[in-house]
N, CA, C and O atoms as a Tripos MOL2 file, in Angstrom:
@<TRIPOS>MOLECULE
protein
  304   303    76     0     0
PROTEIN
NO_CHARGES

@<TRIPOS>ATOM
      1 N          53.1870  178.0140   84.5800 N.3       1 UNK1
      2 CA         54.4120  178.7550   84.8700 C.3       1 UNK1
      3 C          55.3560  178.6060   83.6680 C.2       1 UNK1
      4 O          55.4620  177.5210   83.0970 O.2       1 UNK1
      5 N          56.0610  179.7230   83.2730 N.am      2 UNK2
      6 CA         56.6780  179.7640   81.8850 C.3       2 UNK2
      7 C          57.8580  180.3600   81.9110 C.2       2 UNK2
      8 O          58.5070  180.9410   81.0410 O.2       2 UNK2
      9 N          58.1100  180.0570   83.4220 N.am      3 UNK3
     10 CA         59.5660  180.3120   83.9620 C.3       3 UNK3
     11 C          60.2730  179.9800   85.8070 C.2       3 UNK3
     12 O          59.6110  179.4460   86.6970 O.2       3 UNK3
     13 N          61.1140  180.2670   85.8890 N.am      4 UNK4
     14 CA         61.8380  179.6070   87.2940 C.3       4 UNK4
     15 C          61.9050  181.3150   87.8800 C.2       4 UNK4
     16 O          61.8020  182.2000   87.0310 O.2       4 UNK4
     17 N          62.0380  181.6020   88.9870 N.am      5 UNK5
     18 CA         62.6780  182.2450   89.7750 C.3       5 UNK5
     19 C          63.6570  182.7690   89.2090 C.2       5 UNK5
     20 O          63.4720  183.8020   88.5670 O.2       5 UNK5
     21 N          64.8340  182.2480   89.2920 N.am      6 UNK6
     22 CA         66.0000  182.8760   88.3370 C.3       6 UNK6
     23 C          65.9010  183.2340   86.7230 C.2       6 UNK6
     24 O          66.8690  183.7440   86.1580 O.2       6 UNK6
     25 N          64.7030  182.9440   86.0330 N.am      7 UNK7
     26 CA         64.0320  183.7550   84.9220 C.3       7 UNK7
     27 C          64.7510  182.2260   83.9290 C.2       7 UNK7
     28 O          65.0700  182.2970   82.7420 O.2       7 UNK7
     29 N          64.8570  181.0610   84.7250 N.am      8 UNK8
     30 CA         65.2990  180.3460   83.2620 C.3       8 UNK8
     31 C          63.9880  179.9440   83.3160 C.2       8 UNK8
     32 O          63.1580  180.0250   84.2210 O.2       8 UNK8
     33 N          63.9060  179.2700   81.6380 N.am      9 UNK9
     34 CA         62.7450  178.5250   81.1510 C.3       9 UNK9
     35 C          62.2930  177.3220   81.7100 C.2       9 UNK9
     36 O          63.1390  176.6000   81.1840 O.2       9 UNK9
     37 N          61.4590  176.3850   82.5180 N.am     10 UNK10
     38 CA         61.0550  175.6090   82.6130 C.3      10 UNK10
     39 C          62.2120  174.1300   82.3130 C.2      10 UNK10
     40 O          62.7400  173.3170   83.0720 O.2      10 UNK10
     41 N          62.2250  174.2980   81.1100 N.am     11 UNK11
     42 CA         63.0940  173.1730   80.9990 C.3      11 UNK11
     43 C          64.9020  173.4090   80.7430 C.2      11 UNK11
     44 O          65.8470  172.6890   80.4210 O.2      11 UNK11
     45 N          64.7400  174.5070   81.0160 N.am     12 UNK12
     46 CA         66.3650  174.9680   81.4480 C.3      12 UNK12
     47 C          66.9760  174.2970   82.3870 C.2      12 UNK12
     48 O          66.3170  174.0170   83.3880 O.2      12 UNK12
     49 N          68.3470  173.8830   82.3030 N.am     13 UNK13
     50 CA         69.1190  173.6310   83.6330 C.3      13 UNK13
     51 C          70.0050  174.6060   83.9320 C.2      13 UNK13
     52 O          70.6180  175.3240   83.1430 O.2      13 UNK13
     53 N          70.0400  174.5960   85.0880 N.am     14 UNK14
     54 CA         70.9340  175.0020   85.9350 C.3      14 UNK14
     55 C          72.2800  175.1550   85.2990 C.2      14 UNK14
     56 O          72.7600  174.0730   84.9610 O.2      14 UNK14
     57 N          73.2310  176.5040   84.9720 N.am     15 UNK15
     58 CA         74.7840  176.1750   84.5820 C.3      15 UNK15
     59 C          75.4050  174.6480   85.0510 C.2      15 UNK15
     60 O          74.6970  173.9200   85.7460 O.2      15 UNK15
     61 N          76.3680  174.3410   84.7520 N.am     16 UNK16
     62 CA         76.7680  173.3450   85.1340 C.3      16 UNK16
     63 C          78.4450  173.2070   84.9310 C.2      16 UNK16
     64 O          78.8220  172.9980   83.7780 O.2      16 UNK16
     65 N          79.3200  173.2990   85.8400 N.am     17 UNK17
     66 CA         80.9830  173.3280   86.1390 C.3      17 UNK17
     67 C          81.6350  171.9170   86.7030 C.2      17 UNK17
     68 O          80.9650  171.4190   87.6070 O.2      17 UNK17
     69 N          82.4940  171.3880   86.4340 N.am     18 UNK18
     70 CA         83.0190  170.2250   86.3750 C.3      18 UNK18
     71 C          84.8950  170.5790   86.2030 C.2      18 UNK18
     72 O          85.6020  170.6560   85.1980 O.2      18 UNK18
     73 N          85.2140  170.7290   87.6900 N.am     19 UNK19
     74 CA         86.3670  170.6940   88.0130 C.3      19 UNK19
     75 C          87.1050  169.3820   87.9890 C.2      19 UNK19
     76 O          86.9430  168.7060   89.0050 O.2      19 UNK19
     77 N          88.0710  168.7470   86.8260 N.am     20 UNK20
     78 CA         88.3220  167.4180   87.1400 C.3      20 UNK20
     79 C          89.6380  167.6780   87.7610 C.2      20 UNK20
     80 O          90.2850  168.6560   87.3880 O.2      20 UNK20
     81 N          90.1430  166.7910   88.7880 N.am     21 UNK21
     82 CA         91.2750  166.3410   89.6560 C.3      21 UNK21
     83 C          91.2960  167.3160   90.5320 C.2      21 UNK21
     84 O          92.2480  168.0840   90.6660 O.2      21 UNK21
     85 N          90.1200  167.3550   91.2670 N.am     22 UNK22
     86 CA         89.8390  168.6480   92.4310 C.3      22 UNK22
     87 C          90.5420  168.2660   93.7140 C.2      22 UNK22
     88 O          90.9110  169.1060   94.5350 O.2      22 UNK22
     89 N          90.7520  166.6560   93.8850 N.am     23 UNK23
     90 CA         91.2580  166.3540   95.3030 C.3      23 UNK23
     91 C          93.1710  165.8930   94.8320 C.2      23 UNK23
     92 O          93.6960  165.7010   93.7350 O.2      23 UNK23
     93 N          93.5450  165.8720   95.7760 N.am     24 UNK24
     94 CA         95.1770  165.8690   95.4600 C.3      24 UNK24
     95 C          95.5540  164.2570   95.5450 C.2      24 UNK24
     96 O          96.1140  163.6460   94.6350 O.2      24 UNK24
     97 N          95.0780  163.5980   97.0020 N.am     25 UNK25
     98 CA         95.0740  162.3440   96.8540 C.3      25 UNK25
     99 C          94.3610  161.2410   96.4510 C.2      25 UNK25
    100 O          94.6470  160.0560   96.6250 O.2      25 UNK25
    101 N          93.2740  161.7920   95.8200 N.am     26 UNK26
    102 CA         92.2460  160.5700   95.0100 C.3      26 UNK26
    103 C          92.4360  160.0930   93.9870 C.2      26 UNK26
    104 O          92.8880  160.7830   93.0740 O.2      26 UNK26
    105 N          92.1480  158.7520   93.8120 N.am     27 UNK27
    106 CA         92.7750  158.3620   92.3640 C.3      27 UNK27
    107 C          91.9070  158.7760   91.7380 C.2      27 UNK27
    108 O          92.2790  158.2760   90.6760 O.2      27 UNK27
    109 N          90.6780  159.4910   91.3780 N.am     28 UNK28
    110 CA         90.2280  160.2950   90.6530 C.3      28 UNK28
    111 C          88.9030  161.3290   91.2860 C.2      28 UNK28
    112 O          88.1030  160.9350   92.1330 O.2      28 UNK28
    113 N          88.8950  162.4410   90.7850 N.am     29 UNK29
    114 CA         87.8480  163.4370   91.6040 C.3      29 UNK29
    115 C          87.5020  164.7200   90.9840 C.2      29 UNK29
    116 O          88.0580  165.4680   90.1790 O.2      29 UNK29
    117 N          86.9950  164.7220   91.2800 N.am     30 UNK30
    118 CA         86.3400  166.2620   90.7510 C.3      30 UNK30
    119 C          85.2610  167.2960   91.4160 C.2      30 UNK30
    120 O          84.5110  166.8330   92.2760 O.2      30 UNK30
    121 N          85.1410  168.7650   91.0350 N.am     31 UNK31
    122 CA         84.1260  169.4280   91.8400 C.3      31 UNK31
    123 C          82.7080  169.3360   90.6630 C.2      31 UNK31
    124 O          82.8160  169.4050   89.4380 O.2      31 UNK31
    125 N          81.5020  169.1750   91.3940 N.am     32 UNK32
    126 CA         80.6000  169.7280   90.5570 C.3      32 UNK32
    127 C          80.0840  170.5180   90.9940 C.2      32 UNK32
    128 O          79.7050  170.2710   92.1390 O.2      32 UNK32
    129 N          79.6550  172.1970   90.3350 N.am     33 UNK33
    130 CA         78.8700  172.8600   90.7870 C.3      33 UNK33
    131 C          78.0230  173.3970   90.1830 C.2      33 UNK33
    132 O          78.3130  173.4620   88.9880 O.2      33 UNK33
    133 N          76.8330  173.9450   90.4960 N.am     34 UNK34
    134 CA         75.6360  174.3540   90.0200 C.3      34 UNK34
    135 C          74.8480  175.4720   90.6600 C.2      34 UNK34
    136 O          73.9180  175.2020   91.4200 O.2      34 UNK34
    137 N          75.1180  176.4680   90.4380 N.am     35 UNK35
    138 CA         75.1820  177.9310   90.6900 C.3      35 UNK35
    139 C          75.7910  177.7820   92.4580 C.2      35 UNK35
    140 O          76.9990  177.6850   92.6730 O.2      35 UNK35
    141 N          75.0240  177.7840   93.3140 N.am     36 UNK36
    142 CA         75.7530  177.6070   94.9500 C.3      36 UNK36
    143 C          75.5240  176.2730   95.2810 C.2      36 UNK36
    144 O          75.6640  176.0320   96.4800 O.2      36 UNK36
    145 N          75.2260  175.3740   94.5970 N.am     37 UNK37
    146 CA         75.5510  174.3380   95.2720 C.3      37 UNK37
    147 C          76.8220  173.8920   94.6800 C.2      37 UNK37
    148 O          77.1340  174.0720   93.5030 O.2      37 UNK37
    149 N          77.7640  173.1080   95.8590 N.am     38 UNK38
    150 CA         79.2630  172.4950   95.0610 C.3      38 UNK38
    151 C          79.1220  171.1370   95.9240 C.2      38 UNK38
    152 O          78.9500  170.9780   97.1330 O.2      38 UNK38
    153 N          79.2660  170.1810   94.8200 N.am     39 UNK39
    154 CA         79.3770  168.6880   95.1390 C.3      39 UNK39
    155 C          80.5680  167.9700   94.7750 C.2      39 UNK39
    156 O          80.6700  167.4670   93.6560 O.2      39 UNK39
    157 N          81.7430  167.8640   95.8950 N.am     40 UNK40
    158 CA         82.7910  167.2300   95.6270 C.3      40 UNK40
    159 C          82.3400  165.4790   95.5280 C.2      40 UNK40
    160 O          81.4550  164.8540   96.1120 O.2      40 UNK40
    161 N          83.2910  165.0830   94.6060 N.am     41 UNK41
    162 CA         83.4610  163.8220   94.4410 C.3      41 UNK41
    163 C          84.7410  163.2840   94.5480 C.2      41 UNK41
    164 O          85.6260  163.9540   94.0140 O.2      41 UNK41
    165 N          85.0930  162.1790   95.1360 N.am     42 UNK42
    166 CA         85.8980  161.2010   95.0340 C.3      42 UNK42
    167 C          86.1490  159.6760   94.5830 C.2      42 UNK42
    168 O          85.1660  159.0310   94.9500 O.2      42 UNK42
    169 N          86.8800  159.0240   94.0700 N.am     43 UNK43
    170 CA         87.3550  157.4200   93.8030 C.3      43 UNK43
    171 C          88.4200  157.3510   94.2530 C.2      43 UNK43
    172 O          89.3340  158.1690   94.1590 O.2      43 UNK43
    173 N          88.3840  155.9400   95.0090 N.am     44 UNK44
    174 CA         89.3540  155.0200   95.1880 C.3      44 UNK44
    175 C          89.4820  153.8010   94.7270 C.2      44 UNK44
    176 O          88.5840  152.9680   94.6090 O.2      44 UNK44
    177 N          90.7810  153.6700   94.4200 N.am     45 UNK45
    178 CA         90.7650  152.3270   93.7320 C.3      45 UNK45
    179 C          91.4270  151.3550   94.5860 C.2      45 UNK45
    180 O          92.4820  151.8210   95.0160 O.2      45 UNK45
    181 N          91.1770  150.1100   95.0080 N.am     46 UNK46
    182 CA         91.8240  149.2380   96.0120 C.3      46 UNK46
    183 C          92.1460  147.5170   94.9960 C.2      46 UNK46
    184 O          91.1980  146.9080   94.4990 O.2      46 UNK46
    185 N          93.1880  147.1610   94.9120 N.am     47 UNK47
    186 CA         93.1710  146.3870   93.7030 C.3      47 UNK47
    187 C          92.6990  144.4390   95.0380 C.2      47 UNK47
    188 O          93.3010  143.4810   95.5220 O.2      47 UNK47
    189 N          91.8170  144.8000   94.9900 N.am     48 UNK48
    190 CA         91.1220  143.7430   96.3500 C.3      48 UNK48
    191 C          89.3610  143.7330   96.0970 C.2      48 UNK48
    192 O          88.4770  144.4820   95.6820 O.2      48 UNK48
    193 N          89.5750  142.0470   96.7730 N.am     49 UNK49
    194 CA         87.9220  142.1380   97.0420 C.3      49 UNK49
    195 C          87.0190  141.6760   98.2900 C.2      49 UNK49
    196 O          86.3700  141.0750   97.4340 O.2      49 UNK49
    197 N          86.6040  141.4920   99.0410 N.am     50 UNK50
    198 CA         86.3130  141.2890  100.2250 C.3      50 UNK50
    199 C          86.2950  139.7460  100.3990 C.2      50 UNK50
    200 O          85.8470  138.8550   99.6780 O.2      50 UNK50
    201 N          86.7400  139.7340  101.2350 N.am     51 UNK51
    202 CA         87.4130  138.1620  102.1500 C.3      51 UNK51
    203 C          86.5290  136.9840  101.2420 C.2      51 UNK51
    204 O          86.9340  136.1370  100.4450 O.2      51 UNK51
    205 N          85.1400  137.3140  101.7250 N.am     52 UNK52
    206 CA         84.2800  136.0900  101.2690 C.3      52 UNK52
    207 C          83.9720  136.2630   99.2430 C.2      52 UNK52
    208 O          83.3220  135.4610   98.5720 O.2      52 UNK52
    209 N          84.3860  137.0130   98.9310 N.am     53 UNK53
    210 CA         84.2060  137.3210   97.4680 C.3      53 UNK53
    211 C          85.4120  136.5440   96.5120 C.2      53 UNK53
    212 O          85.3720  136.1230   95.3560 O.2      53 UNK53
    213 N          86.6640  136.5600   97.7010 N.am     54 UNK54
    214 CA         88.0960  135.6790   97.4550 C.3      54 UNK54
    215 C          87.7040  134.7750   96.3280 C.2      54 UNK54
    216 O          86.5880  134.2550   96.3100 O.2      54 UNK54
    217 N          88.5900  134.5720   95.3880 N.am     55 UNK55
    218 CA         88.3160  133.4040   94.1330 C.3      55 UNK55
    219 C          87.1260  132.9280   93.3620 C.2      55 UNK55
    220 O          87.0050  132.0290   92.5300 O.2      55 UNK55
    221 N          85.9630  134.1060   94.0630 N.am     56 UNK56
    222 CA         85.0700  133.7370   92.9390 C.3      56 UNK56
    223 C          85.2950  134.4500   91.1340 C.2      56 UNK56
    224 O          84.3970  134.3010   90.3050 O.2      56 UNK56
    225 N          86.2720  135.0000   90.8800 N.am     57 UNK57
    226 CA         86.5480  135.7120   89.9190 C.3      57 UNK57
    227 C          85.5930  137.2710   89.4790 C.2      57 UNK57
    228 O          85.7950  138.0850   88.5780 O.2      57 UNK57
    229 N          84.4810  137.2100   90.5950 N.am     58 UNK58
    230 CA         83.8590  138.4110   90.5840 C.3      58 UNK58
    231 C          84.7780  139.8880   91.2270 C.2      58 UNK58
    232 O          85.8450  139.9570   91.8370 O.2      58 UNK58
    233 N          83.6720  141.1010   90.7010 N.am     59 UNK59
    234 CA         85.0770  142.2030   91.2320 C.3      59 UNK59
    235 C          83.8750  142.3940   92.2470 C.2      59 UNK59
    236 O          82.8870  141.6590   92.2790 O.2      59 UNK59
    237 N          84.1220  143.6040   93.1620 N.am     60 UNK60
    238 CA         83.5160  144.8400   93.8210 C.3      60 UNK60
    239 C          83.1870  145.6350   93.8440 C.2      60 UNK60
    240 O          84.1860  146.3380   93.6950 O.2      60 UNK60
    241 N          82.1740  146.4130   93.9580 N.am     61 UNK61
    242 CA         82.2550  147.9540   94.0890 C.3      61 UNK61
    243 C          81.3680  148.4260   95.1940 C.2      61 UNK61
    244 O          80.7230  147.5480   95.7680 O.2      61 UNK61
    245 N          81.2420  149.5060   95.5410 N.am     62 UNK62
    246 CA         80.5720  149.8340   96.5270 C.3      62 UNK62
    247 C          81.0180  151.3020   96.1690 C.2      62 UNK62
    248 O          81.9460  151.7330   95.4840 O.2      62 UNK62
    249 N          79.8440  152.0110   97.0070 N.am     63 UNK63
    250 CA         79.7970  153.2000   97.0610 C.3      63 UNK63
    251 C          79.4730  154.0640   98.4860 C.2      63 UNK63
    252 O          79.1690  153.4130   99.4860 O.2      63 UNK63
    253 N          79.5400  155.4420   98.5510 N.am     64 UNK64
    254 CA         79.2530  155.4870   99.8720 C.3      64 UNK64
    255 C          78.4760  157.3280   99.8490 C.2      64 UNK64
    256 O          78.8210  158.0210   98.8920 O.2      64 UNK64
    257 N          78.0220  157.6240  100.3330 N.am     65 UNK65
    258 CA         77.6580  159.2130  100.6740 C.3      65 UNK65
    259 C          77.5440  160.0840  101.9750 C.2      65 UNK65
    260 O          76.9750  159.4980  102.8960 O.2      65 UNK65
    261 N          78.0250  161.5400  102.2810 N.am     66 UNK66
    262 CA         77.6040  161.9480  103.4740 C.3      66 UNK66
    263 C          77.2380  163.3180  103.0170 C.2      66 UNK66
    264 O          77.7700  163.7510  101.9950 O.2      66 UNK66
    265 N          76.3630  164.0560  103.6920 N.am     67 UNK67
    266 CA         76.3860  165.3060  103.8500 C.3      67 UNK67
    267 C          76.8750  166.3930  104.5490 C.2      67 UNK67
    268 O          77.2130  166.2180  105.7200 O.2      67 UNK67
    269 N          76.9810  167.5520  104.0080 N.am     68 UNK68
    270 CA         77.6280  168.5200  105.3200 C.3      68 UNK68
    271 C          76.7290  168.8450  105.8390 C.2      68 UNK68
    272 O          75.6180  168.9860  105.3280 O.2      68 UNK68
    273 N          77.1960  169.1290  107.5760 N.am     69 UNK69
    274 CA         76.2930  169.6160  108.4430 C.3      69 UNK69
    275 C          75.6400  171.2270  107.5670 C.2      69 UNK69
    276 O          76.2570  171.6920  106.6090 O.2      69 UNK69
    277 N          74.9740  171.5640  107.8470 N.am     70 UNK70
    278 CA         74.1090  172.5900  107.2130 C.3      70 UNK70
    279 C          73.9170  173.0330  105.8260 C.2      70 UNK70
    280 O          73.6340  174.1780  105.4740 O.2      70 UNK70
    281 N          74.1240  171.8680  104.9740 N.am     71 UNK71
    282 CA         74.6110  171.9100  103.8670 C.3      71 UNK71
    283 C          72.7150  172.5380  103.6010 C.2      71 UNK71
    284 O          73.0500  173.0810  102.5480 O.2      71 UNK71
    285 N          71.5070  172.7960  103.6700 N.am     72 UNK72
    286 CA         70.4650  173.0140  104.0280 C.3      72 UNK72
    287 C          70.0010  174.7560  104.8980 C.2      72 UNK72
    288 O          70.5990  175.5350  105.6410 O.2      72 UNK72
    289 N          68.9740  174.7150  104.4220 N.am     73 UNK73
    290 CA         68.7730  176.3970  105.0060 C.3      73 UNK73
    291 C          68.0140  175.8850  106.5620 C.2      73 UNK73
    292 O          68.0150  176.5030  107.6260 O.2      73 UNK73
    293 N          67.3640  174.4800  106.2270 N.am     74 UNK74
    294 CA         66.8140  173.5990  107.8380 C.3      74 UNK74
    295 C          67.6310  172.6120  108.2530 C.2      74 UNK74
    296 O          67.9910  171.8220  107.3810 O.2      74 UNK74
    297 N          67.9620  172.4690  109.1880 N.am     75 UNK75
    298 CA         68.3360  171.7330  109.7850 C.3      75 UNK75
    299 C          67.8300  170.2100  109.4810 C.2      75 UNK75
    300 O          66.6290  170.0300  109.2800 O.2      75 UNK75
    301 N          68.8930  168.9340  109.4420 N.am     76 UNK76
    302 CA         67.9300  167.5590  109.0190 C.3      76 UNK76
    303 C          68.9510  167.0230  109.6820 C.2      76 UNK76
    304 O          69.0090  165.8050  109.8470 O.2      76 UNK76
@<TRIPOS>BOND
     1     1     2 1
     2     2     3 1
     3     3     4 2
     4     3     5 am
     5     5     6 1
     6     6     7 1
     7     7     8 2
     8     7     9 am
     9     9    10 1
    10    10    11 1
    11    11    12 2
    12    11    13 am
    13    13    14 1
    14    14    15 1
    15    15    16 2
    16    15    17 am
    17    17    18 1
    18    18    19 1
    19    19    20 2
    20    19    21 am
    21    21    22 1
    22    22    23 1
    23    23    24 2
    24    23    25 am
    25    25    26 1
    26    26    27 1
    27    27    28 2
    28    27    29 am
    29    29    30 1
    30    30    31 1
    31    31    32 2
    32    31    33 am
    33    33    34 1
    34    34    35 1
    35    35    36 2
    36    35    37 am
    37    37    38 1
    38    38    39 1
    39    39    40 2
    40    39    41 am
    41    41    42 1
    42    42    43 1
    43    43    44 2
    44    43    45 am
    45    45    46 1
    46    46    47 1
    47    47    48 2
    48    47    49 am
    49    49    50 1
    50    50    51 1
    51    51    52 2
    52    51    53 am
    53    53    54 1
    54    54    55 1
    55    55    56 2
    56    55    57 am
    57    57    58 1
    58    58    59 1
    59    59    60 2
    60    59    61 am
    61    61    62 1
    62    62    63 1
    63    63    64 2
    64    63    65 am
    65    65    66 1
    66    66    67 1
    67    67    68 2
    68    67    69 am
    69    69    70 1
    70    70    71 1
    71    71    72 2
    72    71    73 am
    73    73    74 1
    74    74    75 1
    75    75    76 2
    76    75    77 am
    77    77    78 1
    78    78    79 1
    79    79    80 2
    80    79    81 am
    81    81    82 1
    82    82    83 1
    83    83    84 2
    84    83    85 am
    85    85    86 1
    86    86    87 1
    87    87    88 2
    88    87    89 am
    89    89    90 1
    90    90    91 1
    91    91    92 2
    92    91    93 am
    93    93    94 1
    94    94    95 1
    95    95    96 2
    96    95    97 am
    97    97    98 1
    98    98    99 1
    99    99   100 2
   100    99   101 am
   101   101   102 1
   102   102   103 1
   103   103   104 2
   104   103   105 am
   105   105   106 1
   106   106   107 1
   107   107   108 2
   108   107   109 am
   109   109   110 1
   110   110   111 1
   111   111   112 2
   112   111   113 am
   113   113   114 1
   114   114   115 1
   115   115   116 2
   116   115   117 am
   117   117   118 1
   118   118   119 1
   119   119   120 2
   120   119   121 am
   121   121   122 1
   122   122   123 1
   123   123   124 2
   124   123   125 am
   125   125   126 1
   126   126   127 1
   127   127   128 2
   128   127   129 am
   129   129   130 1
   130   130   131 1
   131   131   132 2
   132   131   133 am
   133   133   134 1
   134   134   135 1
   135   135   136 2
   136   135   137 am
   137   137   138 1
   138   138   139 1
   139   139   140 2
   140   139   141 am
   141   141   142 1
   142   142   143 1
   143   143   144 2
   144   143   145 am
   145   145   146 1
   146   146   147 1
   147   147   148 2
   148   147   149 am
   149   149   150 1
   150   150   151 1
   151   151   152 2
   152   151   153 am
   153   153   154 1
   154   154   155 1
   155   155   156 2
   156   155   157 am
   157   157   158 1
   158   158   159 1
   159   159   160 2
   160   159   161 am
   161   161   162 1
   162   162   163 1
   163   163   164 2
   164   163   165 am
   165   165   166 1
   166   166   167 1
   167   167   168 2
   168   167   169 am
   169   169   170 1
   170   170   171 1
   171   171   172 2
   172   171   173 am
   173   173   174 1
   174   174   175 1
   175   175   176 2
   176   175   177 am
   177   177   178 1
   178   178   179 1
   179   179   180 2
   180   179   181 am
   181   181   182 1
   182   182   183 1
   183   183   184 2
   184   183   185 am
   185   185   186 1
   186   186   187 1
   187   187   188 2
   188   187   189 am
   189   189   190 1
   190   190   191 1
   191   191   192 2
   192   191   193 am
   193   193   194 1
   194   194   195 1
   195   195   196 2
   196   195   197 am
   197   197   198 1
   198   198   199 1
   199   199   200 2
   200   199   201 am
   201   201   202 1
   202   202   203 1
   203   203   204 2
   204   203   205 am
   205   205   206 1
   206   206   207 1
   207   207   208 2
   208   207   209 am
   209   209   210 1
   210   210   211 1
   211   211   212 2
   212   211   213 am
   213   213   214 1
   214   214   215 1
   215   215   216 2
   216   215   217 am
   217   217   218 1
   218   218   219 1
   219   219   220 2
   220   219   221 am
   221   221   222 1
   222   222   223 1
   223   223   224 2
   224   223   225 am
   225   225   226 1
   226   226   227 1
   227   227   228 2
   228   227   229 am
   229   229   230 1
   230   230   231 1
   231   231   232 2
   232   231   233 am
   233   233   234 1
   234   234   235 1
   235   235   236 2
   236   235   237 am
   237   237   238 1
   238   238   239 1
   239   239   240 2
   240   239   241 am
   241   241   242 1
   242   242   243 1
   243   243   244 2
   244   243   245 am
   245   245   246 1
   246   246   247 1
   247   247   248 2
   248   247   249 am
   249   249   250 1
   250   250   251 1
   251   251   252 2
   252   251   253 am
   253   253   254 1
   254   254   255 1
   255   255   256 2
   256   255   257 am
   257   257   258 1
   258   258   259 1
   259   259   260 2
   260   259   261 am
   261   261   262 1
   262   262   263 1
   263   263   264 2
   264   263   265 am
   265   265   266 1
   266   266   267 1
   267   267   268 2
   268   267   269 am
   269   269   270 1
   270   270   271 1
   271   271   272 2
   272   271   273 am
   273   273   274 1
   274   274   275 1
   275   275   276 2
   276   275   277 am
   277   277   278 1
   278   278   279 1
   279   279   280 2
   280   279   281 am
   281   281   282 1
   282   282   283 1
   283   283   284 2
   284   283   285 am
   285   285   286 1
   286   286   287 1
   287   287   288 2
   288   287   289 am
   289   289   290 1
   290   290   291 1
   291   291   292 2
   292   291   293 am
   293   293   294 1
   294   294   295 1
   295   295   296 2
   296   295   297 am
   297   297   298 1
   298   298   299 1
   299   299   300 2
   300   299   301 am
   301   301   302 1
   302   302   303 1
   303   303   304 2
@<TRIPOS>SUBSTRUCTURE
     1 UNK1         2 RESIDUE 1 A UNK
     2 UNK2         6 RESIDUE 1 A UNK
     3 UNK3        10 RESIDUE 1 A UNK
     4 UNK4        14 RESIDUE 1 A UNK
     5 UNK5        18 RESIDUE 1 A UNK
     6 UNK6        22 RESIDUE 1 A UNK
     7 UNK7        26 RESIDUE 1 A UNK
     8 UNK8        30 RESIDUE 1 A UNK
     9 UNK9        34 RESIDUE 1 A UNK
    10 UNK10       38 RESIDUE 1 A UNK
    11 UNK11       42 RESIDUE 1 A UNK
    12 UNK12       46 RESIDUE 1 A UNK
    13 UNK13       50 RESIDUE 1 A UNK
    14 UNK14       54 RESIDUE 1 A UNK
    15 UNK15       58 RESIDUE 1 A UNK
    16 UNK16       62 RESIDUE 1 A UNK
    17 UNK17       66 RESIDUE 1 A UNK
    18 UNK18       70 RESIDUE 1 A UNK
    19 UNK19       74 RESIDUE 1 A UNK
    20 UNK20       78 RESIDUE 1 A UNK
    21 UNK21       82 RESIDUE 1 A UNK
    22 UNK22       86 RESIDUE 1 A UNK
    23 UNK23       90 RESIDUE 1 A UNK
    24 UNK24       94 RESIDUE 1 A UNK
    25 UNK25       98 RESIDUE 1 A UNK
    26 UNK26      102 RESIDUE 1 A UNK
    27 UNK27      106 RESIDUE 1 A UNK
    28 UNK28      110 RESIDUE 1 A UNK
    29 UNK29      114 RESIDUE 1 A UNK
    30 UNK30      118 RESIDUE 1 A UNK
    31 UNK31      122 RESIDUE 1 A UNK
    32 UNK32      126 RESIDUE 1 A UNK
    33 UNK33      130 RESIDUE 1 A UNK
    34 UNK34      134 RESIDUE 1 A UNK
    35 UNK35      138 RESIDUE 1 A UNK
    36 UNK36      142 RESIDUE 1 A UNK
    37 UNK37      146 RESIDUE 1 A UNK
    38 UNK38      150 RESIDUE 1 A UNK
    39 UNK39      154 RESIDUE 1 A UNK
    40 UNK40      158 RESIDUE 1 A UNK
    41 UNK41      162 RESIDUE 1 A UNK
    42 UNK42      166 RESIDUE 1 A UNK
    43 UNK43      170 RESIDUE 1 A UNK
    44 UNK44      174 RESIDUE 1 A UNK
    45 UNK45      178 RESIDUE 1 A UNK
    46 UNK46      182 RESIDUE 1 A UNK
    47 UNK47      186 RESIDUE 1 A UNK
    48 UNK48      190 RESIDUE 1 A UNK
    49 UNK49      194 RESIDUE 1 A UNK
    50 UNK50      198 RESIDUE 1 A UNK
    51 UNK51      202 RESIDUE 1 A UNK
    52 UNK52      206 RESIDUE 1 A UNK
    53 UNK53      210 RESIDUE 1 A UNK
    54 UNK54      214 RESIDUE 1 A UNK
    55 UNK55      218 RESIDUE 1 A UNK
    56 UNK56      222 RESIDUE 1 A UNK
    57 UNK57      226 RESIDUE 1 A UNK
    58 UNK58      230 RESIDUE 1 A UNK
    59 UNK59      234 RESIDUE 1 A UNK
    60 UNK60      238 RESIDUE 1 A UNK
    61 UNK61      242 RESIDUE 1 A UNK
    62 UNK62      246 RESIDUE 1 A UNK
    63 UNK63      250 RESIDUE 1 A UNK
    64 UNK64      254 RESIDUE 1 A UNK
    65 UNK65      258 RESIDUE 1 A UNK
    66 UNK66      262 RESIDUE 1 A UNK
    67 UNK67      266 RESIDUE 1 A UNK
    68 UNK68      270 RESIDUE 1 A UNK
    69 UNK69      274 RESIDUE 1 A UNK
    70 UNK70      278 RESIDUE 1 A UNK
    71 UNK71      282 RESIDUE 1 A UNK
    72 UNK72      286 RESIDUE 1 A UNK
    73 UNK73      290 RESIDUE 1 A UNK
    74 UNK74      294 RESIDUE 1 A UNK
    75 UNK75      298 RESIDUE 1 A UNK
    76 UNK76      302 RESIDUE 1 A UNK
């Protein structure tokens, strides 16, 4: 195959759009999109670290993800 569906080349990507400060209250965010798909992102910053992490001089991070309901042409 020496091409995609949408006629790009094999090792073509997808356009690619990068809305930065897409959300109003996040300390930082942005949209990404890629022809119909759009993937919002968010950060928060919390200047803390979890109870038992207290005074070890280590930081935190964590992350988290959800999907939208029908974000899919099937149901999951």
């Amino acid at each position: 195959m020496t091409s995609r569906a949408d006629s790009r080349a094999v090792y073509e990507l997808r356009p690619v759009t990068i809305t930065r400060n897409w959300l109003e209250h996040a300390e930082g965010s942005c949209l990404i999109e890629f022809r119909s798909t759009r993937v919002p992102f968010a950060a928060s910053f919390t200047n803390s670290v979890p109870r038992w992490r207290m005074g070890s001089g280590n930081g935190w991070v964590t992350a988290e993800y959800a999907m939208l309901h029908r974000a899919t042409s099937t149901r999951s």
